[in-house]
N, C-alpha and C positions, 0 to 999 in steps of 0.2 A: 063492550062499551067504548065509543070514540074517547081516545083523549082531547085535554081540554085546551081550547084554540087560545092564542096572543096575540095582541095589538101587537104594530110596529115599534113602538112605542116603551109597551113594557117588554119587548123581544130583548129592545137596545138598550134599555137597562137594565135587563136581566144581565146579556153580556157584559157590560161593563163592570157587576160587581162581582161577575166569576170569574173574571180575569187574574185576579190576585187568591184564587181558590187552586188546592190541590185534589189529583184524585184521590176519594177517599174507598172507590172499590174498583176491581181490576175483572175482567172476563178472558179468560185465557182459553186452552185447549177443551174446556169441557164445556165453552158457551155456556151459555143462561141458563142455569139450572137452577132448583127450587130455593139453594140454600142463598146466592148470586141475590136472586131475585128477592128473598126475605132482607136482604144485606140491604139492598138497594130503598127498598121501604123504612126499615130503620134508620137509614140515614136520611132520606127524606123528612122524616118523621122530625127528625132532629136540627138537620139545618136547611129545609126547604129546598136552597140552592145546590146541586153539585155536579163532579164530574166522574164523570167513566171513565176509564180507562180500556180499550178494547183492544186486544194482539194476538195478531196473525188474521184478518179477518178482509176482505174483501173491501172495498168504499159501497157497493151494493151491497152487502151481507150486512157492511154494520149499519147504513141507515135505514133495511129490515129491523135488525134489531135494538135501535132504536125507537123505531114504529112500536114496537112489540115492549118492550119495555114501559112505554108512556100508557099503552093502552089497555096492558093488563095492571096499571097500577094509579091510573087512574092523573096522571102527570101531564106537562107540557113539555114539549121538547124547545129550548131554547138555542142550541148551535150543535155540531156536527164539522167539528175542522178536522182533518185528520186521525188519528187514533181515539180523540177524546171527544165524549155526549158530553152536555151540559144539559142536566134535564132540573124540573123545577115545578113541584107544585106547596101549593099553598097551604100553609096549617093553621085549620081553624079554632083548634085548642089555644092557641097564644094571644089570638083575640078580644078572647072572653075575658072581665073582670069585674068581677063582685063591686056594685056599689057600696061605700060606708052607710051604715044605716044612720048617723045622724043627717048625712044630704039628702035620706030619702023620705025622712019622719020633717023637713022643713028646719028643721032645728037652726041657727046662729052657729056656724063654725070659727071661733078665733082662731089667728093665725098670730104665731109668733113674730115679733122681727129679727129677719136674719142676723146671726152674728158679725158683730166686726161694724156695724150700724149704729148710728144716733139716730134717735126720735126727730121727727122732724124732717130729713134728711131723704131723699127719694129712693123708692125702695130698690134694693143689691147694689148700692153704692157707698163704697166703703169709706167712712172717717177717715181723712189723717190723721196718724199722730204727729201732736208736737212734738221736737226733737226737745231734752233734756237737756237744760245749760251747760252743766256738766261734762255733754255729748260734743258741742255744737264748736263750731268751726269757725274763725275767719278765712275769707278767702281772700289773697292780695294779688291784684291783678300787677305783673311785673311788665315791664315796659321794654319792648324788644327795640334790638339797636336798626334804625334805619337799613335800608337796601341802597347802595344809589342807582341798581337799576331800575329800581321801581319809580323813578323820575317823580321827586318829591311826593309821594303816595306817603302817608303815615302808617 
């Protein structure tokens, strides 16, 4: 089964958010072997995005397996710099979410007002409080002494 093709588009934001990603599996002396390959689904599975890690390997051998990678697992390859894949596919399980069944039966849903709100007031925007007498302050503005080089400026 071909693995599955990307826009330009989603190629260069896919790079962009694996930039600040580590690898989180390594292929060393034994190549790709079935446990490598189970490792690499699992993590897919879990963050979509990641990278490989591949040493000792050819720039031909590993964007072989790379090829080989995306295509028995069913993935996209998004970069190939050096030592490290950055491979990527999509998980459809995180998608999915159950409608509430009162939005589905029609039902009136109230909705609370946010905290930290007055009635009346537009909504996520928070009340001042008044400061407590008590609390409150004068401020007195003090009068700085003249400069003369500021040629009579106050």
């Amino acid at each position: 089964m071909p693995y599955m093709e990307l826009t330009t588009a989603q190629r260069s934001d896919l790079r962009a958010r694996a930039h600040s990603l580590h690898p989180v599996v390594s292929v060393s002396q034994q190549g790709l072997s079935e446990t490598v390959l189970a490792e690499i689904d699992r993590s897919l599975k879990a963050h979509e995005l990641i990278k490989v890690r591949v040493y000792g390997e050819e720039r031909t051998t590993r964007a072989a397996l790379m090829s080989d990678i995306c295509t028995r697992l069913d993935a996209a390859p998004v970069q190939h710099i050096g030592n490290l894949l950055v491979i990527f596919r999509a998980n459809p399980e995180e998608k999915k979410t159950a409608p509430s069944t009162k939005a589905t039966l029609g039902a009136k849903v109230k909705t609370k007002p946010k905290t930290g709100t007055k009635t009346g007031t537009k909504a996520g925007v928070k009340a001042r409080a008044k400061p407590s007498p008590a609390k409150a302050t004068k401020f007195v503005r003090v009068a700085r002494p003249t400069d003369p080089r500021r040629r009579g400026r106050a």
